[in-house]
LOTORZA-708348 format. One record per residue: x, y, z of N, C-alpha, C, O in turn; residue in three letters. Coordinates in pm, whole numbers. Layout:
REM LOTORZA-708348
ATOM    n.u    n.v    n.w   ca.u   ca.v   ca.w    c.u    c.v    c.w    o.u    o.v    o.w residuo
ATOM      X      Y      Z      X      Y      Z      X      Y      Z      X      Y      Z     ala
...
This chain:
REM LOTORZA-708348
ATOM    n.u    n.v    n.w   ca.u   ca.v   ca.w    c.u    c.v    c.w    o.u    o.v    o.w residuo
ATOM  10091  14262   2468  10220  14218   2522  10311  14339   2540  10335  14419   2449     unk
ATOM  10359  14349   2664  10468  14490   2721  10601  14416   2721  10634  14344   2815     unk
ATOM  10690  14439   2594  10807  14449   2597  10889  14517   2702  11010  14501   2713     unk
ATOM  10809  14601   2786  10849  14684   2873  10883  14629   3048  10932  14686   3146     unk
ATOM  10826  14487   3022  10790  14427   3160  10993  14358   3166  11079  14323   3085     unk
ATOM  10978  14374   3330  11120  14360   3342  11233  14338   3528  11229  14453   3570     unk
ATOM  11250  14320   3550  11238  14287   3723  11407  14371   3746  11521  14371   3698     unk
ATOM  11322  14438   3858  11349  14549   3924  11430  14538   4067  11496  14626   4123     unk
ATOM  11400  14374   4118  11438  14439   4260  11421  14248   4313  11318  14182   4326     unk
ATOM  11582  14203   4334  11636  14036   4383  11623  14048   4514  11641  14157   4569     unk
ATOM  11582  13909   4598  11632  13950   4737  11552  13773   4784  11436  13736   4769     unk
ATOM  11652  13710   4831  11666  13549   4921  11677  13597   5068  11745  13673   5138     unk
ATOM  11554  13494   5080  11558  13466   5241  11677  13306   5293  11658  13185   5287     unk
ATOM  11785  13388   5336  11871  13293   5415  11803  13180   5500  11828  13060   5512     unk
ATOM  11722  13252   5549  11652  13125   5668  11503  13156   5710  11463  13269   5683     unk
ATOM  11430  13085   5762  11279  13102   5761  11259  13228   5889  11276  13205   6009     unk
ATOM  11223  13351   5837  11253  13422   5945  11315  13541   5930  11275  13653   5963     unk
ATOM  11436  13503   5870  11569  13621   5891  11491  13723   5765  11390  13721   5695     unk
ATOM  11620  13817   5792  11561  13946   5699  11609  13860   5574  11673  13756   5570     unk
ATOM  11543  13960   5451  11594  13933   5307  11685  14009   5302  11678  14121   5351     unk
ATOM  11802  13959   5237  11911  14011   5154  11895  14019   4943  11887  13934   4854     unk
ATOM  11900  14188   4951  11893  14193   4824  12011  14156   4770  12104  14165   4850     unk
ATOM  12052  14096   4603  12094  14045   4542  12143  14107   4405  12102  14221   4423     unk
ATOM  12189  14109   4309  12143  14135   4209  12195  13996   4086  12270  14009   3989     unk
ATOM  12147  13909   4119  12165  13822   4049  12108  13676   4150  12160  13655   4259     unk
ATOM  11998  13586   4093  11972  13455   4148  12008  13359   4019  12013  13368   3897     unk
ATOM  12034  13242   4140  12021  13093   4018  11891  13067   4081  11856  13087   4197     unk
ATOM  11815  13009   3964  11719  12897   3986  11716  12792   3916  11769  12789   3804     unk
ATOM  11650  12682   3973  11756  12571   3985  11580  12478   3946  11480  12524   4001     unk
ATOM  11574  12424   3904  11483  12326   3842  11382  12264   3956  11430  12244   4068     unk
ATOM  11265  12238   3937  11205  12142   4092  11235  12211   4211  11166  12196   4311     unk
ATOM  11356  12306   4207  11426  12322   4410  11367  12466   4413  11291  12492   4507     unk
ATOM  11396  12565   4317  11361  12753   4423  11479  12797   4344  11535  12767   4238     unk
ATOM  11495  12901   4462  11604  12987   4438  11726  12912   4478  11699  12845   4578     unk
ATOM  11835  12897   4445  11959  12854   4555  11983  12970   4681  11967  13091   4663     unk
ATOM  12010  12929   4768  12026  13028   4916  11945  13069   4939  11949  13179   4995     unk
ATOM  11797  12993   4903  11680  13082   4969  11594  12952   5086  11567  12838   5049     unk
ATOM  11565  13002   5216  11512  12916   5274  11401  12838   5207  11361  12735   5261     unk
ATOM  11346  12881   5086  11263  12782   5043  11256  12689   4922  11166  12638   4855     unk
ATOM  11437  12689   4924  11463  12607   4826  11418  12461   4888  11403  12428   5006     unk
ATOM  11402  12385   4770  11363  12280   4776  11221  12208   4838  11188  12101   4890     unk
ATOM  11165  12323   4803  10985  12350   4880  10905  12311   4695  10945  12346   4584     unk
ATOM  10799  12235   4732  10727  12195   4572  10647  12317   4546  10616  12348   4431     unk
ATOM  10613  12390   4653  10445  12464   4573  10483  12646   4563  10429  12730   4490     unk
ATOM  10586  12663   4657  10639  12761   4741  10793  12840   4699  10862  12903   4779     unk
ATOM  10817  12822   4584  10945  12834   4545  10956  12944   4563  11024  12981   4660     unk
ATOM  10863  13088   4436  10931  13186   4397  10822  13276   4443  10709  13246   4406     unk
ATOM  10837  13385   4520  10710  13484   4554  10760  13646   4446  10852  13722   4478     unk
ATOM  10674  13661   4325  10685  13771   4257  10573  13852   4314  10473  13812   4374     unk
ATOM  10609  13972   4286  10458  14092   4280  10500  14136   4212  10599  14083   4162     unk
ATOM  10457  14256   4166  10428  14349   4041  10470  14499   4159  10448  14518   4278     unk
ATOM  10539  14583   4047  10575  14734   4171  10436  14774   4159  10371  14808   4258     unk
ATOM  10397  14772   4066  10261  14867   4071  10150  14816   4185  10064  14891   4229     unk
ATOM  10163  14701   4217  10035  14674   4357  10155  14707   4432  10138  14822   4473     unk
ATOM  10251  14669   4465  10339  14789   4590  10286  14904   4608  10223  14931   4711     unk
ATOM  10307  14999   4497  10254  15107   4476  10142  15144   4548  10137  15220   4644     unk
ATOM  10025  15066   4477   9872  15108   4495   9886  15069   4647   9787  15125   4695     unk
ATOM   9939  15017   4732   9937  14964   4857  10036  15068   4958  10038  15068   5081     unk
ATOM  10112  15151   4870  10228  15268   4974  10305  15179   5056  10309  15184   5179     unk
ATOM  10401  15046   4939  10444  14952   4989  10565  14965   4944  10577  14956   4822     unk
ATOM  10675  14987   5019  10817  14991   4930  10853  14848   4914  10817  14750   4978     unk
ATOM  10939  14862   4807  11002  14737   4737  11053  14636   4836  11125  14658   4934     unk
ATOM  11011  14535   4800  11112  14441   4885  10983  14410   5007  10972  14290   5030     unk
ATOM  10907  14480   5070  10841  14485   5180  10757  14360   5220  10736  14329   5337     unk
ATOM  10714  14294   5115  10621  14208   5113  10723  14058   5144  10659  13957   5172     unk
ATOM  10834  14049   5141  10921  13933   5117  10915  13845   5005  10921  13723   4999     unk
ATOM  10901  13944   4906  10868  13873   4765  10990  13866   4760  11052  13940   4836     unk
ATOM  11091  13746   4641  11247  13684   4595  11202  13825   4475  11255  13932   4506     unk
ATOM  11112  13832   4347  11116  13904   4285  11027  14036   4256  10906  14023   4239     unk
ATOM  11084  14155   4249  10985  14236   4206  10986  14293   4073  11087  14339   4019     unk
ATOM  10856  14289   4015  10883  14316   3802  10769  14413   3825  10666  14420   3892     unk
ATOM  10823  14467   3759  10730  14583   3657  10667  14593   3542  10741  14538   3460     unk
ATOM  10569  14633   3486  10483  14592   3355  10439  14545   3354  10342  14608   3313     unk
ATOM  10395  14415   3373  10332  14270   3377  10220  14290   3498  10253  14335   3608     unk
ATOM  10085  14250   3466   9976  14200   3575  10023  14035   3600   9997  13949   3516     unk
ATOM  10074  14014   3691  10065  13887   3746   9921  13842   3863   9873  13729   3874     unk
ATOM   9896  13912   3906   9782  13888   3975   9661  13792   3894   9625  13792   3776     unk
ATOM   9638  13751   3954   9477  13644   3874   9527  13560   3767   9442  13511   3693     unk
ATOM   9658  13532   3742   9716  13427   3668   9676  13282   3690   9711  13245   3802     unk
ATOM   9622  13202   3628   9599  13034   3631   9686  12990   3653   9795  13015   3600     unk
ATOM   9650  12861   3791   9777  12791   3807   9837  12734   3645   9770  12746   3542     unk
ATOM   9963  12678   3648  10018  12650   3523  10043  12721   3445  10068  12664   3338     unk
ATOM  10054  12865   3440  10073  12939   3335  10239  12968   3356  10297  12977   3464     unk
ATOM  10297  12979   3225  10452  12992   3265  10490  13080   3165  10455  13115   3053     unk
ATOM  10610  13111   3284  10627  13299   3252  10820  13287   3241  10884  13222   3324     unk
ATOM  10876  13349   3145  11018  13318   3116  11060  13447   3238  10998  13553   3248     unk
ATOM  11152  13417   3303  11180  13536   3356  11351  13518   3375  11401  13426   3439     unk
ATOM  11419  13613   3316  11577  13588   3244  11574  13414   3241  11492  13324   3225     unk
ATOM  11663  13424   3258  11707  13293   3207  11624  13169   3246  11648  13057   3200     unk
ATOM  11542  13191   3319  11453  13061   3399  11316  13039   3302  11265  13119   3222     unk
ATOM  11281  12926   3331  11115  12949   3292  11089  12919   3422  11170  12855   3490     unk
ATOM  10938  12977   3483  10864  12963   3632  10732  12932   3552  10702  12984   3444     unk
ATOM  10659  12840   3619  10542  12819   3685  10418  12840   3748  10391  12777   3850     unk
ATOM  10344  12917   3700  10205  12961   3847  10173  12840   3959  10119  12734   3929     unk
ATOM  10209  12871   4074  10106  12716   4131  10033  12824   4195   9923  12807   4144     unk
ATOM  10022  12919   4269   9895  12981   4327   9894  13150   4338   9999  13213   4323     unk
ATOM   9799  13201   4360   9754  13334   4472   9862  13323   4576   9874  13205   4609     unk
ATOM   9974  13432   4666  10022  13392   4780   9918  13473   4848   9882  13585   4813     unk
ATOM   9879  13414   4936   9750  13453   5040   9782  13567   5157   9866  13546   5245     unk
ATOM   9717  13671   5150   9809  13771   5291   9783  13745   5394   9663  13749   5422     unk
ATOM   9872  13708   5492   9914  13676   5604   9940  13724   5771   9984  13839   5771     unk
ATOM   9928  13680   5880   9963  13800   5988  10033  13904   5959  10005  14021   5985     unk
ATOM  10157  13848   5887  10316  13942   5872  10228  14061   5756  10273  14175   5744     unk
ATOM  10121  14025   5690  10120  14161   5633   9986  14235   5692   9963  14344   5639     unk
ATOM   9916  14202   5768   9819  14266   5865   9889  14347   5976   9851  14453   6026     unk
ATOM  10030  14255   6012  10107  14363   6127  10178  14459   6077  10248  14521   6158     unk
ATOM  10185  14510   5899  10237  14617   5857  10138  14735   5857  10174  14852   5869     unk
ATOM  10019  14699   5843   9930  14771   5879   9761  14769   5902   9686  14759   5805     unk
ATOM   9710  14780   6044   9586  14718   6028   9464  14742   5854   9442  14843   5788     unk
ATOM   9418  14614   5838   9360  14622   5722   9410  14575   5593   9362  14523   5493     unk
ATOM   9527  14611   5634   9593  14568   5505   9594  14407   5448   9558  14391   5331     unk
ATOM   9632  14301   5520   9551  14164   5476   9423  14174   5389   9441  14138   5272     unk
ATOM   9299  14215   5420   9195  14236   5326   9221  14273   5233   9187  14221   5127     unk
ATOM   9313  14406   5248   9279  14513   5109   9361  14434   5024   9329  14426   4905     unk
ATOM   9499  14355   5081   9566  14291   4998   9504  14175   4896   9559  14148   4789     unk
ATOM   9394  14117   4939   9352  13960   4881   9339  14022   4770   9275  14121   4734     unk
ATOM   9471  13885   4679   9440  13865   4509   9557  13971   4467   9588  13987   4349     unk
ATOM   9626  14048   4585   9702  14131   4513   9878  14115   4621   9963  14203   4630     unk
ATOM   9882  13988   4680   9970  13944   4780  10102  13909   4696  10207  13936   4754     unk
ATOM  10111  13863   4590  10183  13842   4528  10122  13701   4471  10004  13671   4489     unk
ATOM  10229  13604   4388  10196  13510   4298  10312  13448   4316  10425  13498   4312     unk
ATOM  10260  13267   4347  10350  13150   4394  10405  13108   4292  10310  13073   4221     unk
ATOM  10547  13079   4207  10554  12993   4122  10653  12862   4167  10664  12818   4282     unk
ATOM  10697  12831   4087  10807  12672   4110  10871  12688   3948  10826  12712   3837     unk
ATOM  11003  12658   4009  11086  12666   3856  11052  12509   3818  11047  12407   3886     unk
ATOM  11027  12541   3663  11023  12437   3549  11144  12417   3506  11181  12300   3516     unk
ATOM  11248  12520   3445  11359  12527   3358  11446  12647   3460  11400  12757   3489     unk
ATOM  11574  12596   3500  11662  12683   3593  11765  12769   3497  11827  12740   3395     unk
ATOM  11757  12849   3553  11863  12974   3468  11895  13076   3593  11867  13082   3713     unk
ATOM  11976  13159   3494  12010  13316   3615  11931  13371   3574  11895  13351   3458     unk
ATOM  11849  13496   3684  11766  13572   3652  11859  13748   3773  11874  13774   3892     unk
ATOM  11893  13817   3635  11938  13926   3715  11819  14066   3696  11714  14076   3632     unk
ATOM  11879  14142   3767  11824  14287   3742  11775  14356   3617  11875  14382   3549     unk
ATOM  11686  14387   3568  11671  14445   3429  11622  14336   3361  11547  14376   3273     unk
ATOM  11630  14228   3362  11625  14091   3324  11420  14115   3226  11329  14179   3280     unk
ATOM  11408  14050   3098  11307  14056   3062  11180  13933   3135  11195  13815   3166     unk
ATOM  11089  14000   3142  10984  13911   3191  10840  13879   3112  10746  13958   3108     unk
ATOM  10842  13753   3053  10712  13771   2974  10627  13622   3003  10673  13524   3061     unk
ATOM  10524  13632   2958  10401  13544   2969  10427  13455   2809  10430  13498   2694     unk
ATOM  10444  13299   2873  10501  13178   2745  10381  13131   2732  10306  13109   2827     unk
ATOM  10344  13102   2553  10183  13067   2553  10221  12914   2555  10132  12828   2556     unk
């Protein structure tokens, strides 16, 4: 367990489409997402985290992927659906793998492949809280 794991980098999509606006502070809100994020109130689809370090290994700056959160320390990748992870004030949910997509094949050919399993990770809030910057992130047994 990395006491060290910790989220680095907020950012809601206004509308399905538009750019992300970084943040430094979200509500999440129980059953719904983020508040002000086009995918509030979506069941499977709420919260898109990655990890900086597959940014990294990918020569992907922050934010790039349209992930709401980016944390550091923590392998989220290959997580079981249902596994729930406190992240500041919220508890979240695993529901899936987020699968890579045109939008990340048109960042660079290949990149869809190289991405599978490392696209980021779907959750859905269980328990709503604020989750800001610096904010601790850990794995709830």
């Amino acid at each position: 367990m990395n006491n060290n794991s910790r989220v680095i980098h907020l950012q809601l999509k206004p509308a399905r489409g538009a750019p992300m606006q970084s943040v430094s502070v979200i509500e999440a809100v129980a059953e719904q997402g983020l508040r002000n994020d086009a995918q509030f109130g979506r069941s499977h689809r709420q919260v898109l985290i990655i990890e900086r370090e597959a940014l990294d290994k990918f020569g992907l700056p922050i934010g790039d992927v349209r992930e709401n959160i980016t944390v550091e320390g923590i392998q989220l990748a290959g997580l079981s659906a249902g596994t729930r992870m406190q992240v500041g004030g919220a508890l979240l949910e695993v529901t899936m793998d987020c699968t890579p997509c045109k939008f990340i094949e048109a960042k660079r050919p290949g990149l869809r492949t190289q991405m599978e399993g490392r696209r980021g990770t779907l959750f859905r809030v269980i328990e709503g809280g604020v989750i800001g910057l610096g904010d601790e992130v850990r794995i709830v047994a």
